[in-house]
matplotlib code that plots the C-alpha trace (Angstrom):
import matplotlib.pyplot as plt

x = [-2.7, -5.9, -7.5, -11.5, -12.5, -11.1, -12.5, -15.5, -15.1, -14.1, -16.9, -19.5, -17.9, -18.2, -21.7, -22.2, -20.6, -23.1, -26.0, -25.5, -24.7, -28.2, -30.1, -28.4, -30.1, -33.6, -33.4, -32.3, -35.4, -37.8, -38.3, -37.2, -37.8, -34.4, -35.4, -35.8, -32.2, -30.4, -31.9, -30.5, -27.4, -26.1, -24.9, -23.5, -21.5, -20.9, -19.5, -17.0, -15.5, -14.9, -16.8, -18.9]
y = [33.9, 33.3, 30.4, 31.0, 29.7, 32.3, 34.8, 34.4, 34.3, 37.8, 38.8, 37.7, 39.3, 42.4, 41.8, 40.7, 44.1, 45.9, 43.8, 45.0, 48.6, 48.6, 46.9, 49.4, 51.9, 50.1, 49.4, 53.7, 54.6, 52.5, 50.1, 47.1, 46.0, 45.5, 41.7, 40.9, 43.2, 41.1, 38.1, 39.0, 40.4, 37.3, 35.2, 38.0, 38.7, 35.0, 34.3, 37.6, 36.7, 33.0, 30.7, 29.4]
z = [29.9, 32.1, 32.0, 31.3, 34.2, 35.8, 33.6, 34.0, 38.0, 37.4, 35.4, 37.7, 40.9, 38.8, 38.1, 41.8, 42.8, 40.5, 41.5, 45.4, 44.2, 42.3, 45.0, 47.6, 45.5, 45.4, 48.5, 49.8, 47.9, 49.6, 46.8, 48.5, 51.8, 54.3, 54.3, 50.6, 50.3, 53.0, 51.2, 47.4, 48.6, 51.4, 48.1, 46.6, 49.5, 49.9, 46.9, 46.9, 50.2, 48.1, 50.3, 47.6]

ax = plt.figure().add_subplot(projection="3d")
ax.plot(x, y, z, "-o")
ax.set_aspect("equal")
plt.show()
């Protein structure tokens, strides 16, 4: 069975993934600057790769 630590380390790189899919989006429509998008998705990206 999987521990809950690892669970939840799951869950949020699927919210991590959604985040950067939504902020793609903002970002394609001109809602977001490329700066503040670099600077929300880096530690998404970051903590997918594992180098927390």
């Amino acid at each position: 069975m999987e521990k809950r630590s690892d669970q939840i380390e799951v869950e949020l790189k699927v919210l991590c993934i959604k985040m950067i899919e939504l902020l793609t989006k903002l970002k394609e429509k001109g809602i977001t600057s490329e700066e503040e998008f670099e600077k929300h998705v880096a530690l998404k990206k970051k903590f997918l790769q594992g180098n927390r």
